[in-house]
C-alpha positions in Angstrom: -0.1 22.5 -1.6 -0.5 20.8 -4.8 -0.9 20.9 -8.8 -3.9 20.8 -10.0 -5.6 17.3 -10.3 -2.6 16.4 -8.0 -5.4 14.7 -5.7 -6.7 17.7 -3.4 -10.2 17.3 -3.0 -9.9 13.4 -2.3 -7.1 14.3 0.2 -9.4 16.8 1.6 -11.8 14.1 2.0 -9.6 11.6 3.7 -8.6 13.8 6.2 -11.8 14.2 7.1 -12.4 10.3 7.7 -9.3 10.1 9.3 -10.1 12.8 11.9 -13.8 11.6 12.7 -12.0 8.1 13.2 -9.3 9.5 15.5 -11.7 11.6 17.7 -11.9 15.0 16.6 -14.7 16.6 15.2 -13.8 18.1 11.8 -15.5 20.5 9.5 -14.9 20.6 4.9 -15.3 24.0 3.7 -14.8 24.1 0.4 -12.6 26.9 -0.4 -14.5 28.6 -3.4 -17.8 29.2 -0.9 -15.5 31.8 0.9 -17.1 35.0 -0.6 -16.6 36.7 3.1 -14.8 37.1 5.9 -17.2 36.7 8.4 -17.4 32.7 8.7 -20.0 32.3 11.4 -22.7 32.1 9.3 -21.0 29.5 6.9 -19.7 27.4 9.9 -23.0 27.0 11.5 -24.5 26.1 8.0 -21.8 23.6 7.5 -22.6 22.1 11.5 -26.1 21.8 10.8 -25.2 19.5 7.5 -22.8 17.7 9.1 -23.4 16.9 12.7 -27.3 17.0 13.1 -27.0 16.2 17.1 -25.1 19.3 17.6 -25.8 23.1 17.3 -23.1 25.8 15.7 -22.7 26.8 19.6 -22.1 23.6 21.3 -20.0 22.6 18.3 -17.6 25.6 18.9 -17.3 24.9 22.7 -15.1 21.7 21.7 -12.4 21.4 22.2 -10.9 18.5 19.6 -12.3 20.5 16.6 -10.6 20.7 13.1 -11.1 22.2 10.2 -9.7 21.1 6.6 -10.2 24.0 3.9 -10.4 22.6 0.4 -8.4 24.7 -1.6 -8.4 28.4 -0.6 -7.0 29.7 -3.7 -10.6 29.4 -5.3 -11.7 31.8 -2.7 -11.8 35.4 -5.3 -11.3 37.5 -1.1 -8.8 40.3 -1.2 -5.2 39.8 0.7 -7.0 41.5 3.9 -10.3 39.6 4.1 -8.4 36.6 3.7 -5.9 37.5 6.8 -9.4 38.1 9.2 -10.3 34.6 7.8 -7.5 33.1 9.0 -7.0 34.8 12.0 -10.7 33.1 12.8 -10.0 29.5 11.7 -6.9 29.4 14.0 -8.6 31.0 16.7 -11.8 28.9 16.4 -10.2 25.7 15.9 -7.6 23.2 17.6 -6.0 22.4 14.4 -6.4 23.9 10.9 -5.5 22.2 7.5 -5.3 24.6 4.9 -5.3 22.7 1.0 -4.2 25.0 -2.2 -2.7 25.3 -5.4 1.3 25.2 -5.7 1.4 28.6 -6.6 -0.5 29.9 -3.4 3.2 28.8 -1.6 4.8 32.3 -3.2 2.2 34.2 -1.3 2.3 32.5 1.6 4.9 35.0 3.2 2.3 38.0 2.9 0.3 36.1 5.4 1.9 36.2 9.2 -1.1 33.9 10.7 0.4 31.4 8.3 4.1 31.1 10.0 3.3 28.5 12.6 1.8 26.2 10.0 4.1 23.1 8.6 4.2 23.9 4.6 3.7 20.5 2.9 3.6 19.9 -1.0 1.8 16.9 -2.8 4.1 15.4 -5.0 4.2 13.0 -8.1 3.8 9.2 -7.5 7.0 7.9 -7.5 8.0 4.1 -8.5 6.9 3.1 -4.9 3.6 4.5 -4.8 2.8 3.6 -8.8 3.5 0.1 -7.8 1.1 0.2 -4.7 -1.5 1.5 -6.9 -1.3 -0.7 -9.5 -1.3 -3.9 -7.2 -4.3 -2.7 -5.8 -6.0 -2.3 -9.2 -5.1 -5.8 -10.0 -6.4 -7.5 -6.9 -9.6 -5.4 -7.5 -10.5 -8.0 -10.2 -8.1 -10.6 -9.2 -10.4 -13.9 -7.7 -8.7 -16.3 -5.1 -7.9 -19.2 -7.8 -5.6 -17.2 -10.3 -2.7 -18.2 -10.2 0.2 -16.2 -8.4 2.5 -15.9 -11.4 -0.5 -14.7 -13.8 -1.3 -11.9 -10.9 3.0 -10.7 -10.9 2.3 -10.7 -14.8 -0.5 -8.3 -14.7 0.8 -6.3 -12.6 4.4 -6.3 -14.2 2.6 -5.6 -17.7 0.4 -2.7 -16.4 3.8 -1.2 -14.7 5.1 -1.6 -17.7 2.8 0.7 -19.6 2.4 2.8 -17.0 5.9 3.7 -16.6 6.6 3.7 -20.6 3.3 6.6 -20.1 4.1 8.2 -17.0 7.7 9.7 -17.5 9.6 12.5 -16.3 8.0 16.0 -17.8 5.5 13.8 -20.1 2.6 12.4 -18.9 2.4 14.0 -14.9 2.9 10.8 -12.2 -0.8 12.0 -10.5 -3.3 9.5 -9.1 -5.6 10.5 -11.6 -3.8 10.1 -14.4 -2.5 6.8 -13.2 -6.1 5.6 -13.0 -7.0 7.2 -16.2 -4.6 5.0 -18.2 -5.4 2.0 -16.3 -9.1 2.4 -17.0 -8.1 3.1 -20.9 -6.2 -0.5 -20.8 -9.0 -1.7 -19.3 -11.8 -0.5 -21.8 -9.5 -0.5 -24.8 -11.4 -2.2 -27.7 -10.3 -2.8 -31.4 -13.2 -0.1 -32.8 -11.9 2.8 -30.7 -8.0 1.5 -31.5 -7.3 4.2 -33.9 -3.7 4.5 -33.0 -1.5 2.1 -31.6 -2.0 0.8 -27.8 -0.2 3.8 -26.3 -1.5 6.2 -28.9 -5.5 4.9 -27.7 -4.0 5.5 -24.2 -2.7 9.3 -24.7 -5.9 10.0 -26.8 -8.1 8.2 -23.7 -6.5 11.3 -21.8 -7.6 14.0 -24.0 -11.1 12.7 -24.9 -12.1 12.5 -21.2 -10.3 15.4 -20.2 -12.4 17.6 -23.1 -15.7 15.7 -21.9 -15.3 16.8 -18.5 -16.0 20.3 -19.4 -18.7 18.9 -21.7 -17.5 19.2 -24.8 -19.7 18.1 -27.3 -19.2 14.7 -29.2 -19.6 15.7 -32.9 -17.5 18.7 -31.5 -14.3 16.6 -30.8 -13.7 16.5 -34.1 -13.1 19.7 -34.6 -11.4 20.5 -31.4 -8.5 17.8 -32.2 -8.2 20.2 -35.3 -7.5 22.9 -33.4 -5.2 21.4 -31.5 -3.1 19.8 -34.1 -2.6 23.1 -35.7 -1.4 25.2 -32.2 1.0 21.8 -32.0 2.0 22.9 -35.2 2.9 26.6 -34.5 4.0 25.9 -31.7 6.5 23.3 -32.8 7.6 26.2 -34.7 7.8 29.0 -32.1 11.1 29.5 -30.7 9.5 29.7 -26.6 6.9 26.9 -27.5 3.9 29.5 -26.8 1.9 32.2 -28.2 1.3 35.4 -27.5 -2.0 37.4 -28.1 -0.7 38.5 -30.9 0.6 35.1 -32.1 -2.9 33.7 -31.0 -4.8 36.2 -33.4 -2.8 35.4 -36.5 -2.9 31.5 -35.6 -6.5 31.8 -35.9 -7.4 33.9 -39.0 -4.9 31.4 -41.0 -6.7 28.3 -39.3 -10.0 30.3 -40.6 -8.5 30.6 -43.8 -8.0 27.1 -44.0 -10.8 25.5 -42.9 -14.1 26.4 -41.3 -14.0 29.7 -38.7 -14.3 28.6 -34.9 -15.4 30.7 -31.7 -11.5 31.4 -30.7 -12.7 32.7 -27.1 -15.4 29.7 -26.4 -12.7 27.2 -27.5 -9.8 28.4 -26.1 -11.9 28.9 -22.7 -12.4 25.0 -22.8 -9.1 24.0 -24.0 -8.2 26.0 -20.6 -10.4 24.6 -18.5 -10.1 21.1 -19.5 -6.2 21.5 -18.4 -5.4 20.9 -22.0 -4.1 24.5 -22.3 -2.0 26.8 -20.1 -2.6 30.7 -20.7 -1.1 32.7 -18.5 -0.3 37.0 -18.8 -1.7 36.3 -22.3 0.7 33.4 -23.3 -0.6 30.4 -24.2 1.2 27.3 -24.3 0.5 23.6 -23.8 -0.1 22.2 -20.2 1.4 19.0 -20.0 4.5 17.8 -22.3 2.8 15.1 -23.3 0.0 17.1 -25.4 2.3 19.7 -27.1 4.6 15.8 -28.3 1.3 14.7 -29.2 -0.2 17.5 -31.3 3.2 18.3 -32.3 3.6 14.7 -34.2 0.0 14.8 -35.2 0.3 18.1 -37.4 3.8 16.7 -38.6 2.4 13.3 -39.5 -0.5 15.0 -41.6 1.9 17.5 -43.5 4.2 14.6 -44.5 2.9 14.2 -48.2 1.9 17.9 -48.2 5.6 18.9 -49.0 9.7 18.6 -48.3 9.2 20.8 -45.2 7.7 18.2 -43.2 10.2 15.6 -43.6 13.2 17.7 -43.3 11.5 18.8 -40.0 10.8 15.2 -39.1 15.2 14.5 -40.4 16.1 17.0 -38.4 14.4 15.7 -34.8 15.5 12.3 -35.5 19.1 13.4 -35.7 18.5 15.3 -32.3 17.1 12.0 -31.0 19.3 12.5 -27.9 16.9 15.6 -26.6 13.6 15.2 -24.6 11.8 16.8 -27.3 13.3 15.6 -30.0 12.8 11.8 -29.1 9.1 12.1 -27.7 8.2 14.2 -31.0 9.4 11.2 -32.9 8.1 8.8 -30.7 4.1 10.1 -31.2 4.9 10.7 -35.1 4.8 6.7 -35.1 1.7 6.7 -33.4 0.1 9.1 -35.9 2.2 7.6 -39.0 2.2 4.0 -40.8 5.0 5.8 -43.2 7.4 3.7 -43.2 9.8 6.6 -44.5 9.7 7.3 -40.5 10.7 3.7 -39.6 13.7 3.8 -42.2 14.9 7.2 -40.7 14.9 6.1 -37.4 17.0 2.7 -37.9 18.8 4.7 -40.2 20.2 7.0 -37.3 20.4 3.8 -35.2 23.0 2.4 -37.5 25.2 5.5 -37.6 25.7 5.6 -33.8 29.3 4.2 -32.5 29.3 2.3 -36.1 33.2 2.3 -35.6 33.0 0.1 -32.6 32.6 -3.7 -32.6 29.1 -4.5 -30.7 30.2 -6.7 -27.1 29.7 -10.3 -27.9 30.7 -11.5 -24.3 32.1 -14.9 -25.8 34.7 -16.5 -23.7 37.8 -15.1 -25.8 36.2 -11.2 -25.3 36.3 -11.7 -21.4 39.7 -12.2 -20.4 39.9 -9.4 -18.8 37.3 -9.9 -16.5 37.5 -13.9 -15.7 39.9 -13.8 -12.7 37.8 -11.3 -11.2 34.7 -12.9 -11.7 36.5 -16.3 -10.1 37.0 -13.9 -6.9 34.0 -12.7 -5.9 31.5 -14.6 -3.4 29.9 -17.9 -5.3 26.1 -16.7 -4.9 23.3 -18.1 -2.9 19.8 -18.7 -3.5 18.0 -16.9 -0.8 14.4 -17.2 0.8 12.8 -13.9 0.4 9.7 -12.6 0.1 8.8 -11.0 -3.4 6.7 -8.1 -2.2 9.5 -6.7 0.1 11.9 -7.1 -3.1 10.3 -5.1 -5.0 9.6 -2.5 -2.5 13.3 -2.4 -2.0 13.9 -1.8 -5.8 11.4 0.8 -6.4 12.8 2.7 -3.3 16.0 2.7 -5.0 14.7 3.8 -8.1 12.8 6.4 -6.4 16.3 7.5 -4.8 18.2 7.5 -8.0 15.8 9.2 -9.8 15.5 12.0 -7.3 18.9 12.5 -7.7 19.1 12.2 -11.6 16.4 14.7 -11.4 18.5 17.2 -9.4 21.7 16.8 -11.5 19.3 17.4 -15.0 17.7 20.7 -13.3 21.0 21.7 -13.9 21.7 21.0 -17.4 20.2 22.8 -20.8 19.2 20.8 -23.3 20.1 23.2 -25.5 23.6 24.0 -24.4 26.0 22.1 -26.6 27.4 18.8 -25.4 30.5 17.3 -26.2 30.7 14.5 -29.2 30.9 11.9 -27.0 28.1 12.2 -24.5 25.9 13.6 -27.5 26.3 9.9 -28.7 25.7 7.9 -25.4 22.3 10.0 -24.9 21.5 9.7 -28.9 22.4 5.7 -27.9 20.0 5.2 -24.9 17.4 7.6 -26.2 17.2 5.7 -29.3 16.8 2.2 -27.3 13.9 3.8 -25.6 12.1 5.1 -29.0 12.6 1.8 -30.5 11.4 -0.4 -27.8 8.0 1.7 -28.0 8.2 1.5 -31.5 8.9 -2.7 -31.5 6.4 -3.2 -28.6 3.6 -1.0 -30.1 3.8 -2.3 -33.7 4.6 -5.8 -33.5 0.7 -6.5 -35.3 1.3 -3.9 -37.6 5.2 -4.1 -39.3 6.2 -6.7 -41.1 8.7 -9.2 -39.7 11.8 -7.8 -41.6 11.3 -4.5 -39.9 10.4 -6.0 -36.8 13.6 -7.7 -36.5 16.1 -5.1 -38.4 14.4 -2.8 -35.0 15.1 -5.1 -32.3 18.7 -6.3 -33.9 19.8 -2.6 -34.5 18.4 -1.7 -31.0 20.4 -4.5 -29.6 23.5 -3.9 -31.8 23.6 -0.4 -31.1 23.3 -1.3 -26.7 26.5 -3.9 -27.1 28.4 -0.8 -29.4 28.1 1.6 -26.6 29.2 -1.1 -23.9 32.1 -1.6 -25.6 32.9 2.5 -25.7 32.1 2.1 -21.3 34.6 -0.5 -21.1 37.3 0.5 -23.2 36.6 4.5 -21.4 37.0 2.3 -18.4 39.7 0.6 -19.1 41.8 4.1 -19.7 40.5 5.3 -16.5 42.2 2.6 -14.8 45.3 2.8 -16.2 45.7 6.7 -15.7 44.5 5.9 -12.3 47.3 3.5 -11.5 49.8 6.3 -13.3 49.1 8.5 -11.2 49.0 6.4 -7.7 52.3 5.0 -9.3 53.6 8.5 -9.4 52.6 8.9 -5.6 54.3 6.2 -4.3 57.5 7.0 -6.1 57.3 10.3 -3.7 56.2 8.4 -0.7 58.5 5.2 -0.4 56.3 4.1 2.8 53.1 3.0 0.6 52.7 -0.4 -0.1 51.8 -0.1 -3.9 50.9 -3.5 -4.6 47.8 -3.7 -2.7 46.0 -0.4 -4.0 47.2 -1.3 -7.4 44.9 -4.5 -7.2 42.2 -2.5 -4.7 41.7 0.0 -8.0 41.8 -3.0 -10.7 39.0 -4.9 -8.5 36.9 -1.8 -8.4 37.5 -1.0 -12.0 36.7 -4.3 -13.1 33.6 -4.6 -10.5 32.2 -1.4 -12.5 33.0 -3.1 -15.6 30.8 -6.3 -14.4 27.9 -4.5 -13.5 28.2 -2.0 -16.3 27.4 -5.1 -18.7 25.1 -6.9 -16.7 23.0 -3.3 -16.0 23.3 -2.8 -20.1 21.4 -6.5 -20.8 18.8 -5.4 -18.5 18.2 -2.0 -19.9 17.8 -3.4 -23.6 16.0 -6.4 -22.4 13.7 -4.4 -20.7 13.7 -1.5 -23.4 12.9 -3.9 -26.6 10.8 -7.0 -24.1 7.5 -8.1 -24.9 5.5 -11.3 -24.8 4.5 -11.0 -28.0 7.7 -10.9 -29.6 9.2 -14.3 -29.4 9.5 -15.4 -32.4 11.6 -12.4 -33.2 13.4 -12.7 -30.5 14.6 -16.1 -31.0 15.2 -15.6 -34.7 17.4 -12.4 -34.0 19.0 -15.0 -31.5 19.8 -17.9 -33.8 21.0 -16.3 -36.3 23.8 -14.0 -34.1 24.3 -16.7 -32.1 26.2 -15.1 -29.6 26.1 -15.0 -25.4 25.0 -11.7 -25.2 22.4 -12.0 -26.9 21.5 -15.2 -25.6 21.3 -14.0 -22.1 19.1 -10.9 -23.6 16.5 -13.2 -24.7 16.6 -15.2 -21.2 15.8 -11.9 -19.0 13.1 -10.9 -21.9 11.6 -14.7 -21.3 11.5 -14.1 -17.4 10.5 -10.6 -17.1 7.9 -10.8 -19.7 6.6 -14.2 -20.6 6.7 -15.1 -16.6 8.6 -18.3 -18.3 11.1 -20.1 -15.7 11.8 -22.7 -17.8 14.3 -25.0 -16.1 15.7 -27.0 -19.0 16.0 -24.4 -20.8 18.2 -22.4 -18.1 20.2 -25.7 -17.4 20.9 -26.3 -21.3 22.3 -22.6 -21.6 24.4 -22.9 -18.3 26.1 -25.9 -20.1 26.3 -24.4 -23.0 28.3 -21.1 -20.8 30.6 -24.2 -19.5 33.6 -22.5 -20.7 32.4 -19.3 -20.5 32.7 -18.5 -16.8 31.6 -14.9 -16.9 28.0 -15.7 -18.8 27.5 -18.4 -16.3 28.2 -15.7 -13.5 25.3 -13.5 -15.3 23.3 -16.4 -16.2 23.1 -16.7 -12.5 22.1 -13.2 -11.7 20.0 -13.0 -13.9 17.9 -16.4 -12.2 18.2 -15.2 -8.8 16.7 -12.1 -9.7 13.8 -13.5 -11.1 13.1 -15.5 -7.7 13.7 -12.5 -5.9 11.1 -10.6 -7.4 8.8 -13.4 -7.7 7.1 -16.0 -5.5 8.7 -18.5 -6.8 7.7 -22.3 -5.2 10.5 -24.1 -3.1 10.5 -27.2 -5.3 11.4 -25.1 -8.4 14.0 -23.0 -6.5 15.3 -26.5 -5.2 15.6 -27.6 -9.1 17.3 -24.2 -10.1 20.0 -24.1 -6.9 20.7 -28.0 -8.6 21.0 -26.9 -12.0 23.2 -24.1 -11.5 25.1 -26.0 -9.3 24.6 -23.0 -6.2 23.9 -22.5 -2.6 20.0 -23.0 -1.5 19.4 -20.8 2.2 15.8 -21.4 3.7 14.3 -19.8 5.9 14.3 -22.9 7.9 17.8 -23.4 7.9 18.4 -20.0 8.9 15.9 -20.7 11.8 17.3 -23.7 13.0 21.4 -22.6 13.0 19.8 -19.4 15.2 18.3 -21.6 17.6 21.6 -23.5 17.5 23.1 -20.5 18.6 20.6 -19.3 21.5 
């Protein structure tokens, strides 16, 4: 079972390869061509097409045959006729492979020659998969004299995009999709960029989805119109749908407005083109992504109709920290150049945690943390191989994600959260808007705005990791407290050891709490474009963090290992034990996820003054020990 455009048909398709290949002799009906219950005479139609040295009767005497339906639920047969077609395919063939939408799994039950089948879903791609795509896009064009570290940049900027498009409950992680976008970054050009990058990329989507159902071009036009207004109401609508009733009133006030449309020929394709959803009469938008989209559209066009407009768009940016709320925002500066919008946003930016000093992570600030730092294993550069690293990573992600996605089934966006966790959402939600904002505008704003965006951005990450570590730091104290108050009851624990076993892990969790925060705004606000900001944000701070910001931007993004540059900033963190700890990290990670020569490892392992394993050491002490 499967969404729609979840990749069916081509499944369908492989299977059918993969059984010819594997010796069996398979049949594809497609399931809409069902229109009876008595198959024989479709089977032997589909034998003669497909196997012309065999008849429909020596065919069925096999005894290796399959047959792969391609989605039953187009097939308009009644609950009975389908249970007598059934019945046939499992008595006709070895093995049966039944494809259909998600929804057919709710009627599954009603059907007993369906309880010895396995019941298997197609599900979104996850980071693993996306990244297995992708690579294989790339090497499509890739010729064998490129060099390796411009192929791990293309594919780390098309991953990039894609996973800034394809999120959680926006744009839907499905093969085609995927391919969509990358074909859009592909063919983007300057005379069809009428929004920014992304904004082309989302408006890629809709124009090919509306041609597949053959929409006319000088029609487009007027179906965007259409679809800007529903965003509209339904931005407005307290279920984010329409009813009939809602749907007949939407359209004699568009017809008041501008030019009448045929509501049932339009709506009809707006359905069929998967743009629209309408189900027992309510209509609603398919995919997030388009209700954001449509949504921002018809705010961006109101904005200098009226006051109603921008206290609509005041009101989303202060409720930043919700899905809607942030991706609303985030398409109203693809649709906008107001910079009214801009000022809101950094506005709000400003206003989160503005009591807290941002982390500076100079030596005097990291006290508390130096000893620990001083304990822990002195790292070694290790031989490994990049594409297994990155396999290894996205698995993870994949795991973490599953689980994060489990945990936020749970949770209503619209239940009210406490201050504090309001604020840490409003903080990392606000990262992520600004990043797309910084990354998608840096032709476009000047370089005051550019920079006030990626300092506040930055500003606001280091004010939260200071509320983490002093939260932290309280944790561990009531922590010892009470494991204090234990061992006064129990004279036979030892308490100094678990005092220092708590303050290790406590202080572990604060080390890769601030480490795991320079990645997430490095990699939130990154670009290659955006150096010079970056360094002039840099300068005139003048602080480690910030520093060490700009290195991981320089790696991840501008593919830049630069060697005397890394060896004048570890000198620089000479004093500053901690920074030279993450400066580390933050190298080895780099190699790790890129194939990265031995003679420039050898120079980094020298420079940092750390361990170099190769594989042919490790090779020679195992023969050592044969």
């Amino acid at each position: 079972m499967g969404d729609e455009q979840s990749g069916k048909t081509s499944l369908a398709k492989i299977l059918f390869r993969d059984a010819i290949y594997s010796g069996y002799l398979p049949l594809l009906i497609q399931g809409g061509n069902i229109k009876t219950s008595k198959l024989e005479g479709q089977i032997a139609k589909l034998v003669e097409t497909t196997y012309s040295f065999l008849t429909a009767k020596e065919f069925l005497q096999k005894n290796n045959l399959v047959c792969i339906i391609d989605d039953l639920s187009k097939s308009n047969l009644n609950k009975k006729a389908k249970s007598k077609v059934l019945a046939q395919l499992n008595s006709l063939f070895s093995r049966t492979i039944i494809i259909a939408e998600t929804a057919f799994l709710f009627i599954v039950p009603d059907f007993p020659e369906l309880d010895d089948y396995k019941k298997l879903e197609i599900l979104p791609f996850g980071n693993v998969r996306r990244s297995e795509l992708i690579e294989k896009w790339v090497e499509l064009e890739s010729i064998e004299e490129v060099d390796d570290q411009q192929i791990w940049a293309k594919k780390d900027e098309l991953r990039l995009h894609v996973d800034s498009l394809v999120r959680k409950n926006i744009v839907p992680a499905k093969p085609f999709h995927i391919l969509t976008l990358l074909q859009s970054f592909e063919t983007m050009t300057s005379q069809r960029l009428e929004l920014t990058a992304y904004g082309h990329c989302y408006q890629y989507l809709i124009y090919q989805a509306l041609e597949r159902v053959h929409v006319k071009q000088d029609e487009i036009d007027t179906y965007f119109n259409v679809l800007s207004e529903l965003g509209g109401a339904i931005l407005e609508s307290s279920s984010e749908s329409l009813d009939e009733s809602d749907l007949d009133t939407f359209f004699k006030k568009y017809s008041t407005n501008f030019l009448p449309v045929d509501q049932d020929k339009v709506i009809k394709d707006l359905v069929d083109s998967f743009i629209l959803d309408q189900k027992d009469n309510i209509l609603k938008f398919r995919y997030r992504y388009l209700f954001y989209f449509f949504a921002a559209k018809k705010l961006s066009e109101s904005l200098q109709k009226g006051e109603q407009a921008k206290n609509t768009i005041q009101d989303l940016i202060n409720k930043i920290h919700l899905e809607k709320a942030s991706n609303i925002v985030l398409f109203l500066t693809f649709h906008s150049k107001d910079p009214w919008i801009i000022d809101e946003i950094i506005m709000s930016v400003m206003d989160i945690f503005s009591d807290e000093q941002a982390v500076t992570l100079e030596v005097g600030t990291l006290s508390f943390i130096q000893d620990f730092v001083k304990e822990i294993p002195d790292l070694v550069l290790e031989e490994r191989d990049a594409r297994q690293e990155r396999l290894k990573h996205d698995t993870e992600k994949d795991i973490i994600e599953e689980q994060e996605e489990a945990h936020n089934s749970h949770i209503d966006e619209n239940k009210e959260q406490s201050e504090l966790i309001e604020k840490v959402n409003k903080a990392f939600r606000a990262i992520e808007v600004c990043g797309q904002i910084f990354r998608n505008k840096l032709s476009s704003l000047e370089r005051k705005s550019l920079e006030l965006i990626y300092e506040e951005s930055l500003s606001v990450s280091l004010r939260l990791l200071n509320v983490f570590l002093k939260f932290s730091e309280s944790l561990q104290e009531e922590s010892i407290r009470k494991i204090k108050n234990t061992i006064e009851q129990n004279k036979k624990i030892s308490d100094s050891k678990i005092i220092r076993d708590i303050k290790h892990f406590y202080l572990g969790m604060n080390y890769m709490a601030i480490l795991g925060m320079l990645y997430k705004v490095s990699f939130s606000m990154g670009s290659s474009k955006g150096r010079e900001i970056y360094i002039k944000v840099t300068e005139a701070k003048g602080n480690s963090a910030l520093c060490l910001i700009q290195q991981i931007i320089e790696l991840q993004f501008e593919k830049n290992l630069d060697i005397n540059k890394i060896d004048k900033l570890h000198a620089e963190f000479s004093k500053n034990y901690v920074c030279q700890r993450f400066l580390k990290e933050i190298v080895l990670h780099h190699c790790y996820m890129h194939d990265i020569g031995f003679r420039e490892r050898q120079k980094l392992a020298d420079k940092l003054n750390i361990s170099m394993q190769t594989q042919r050491s490790i090779t020679m002490a195992s023969k050592r020990t044969q």
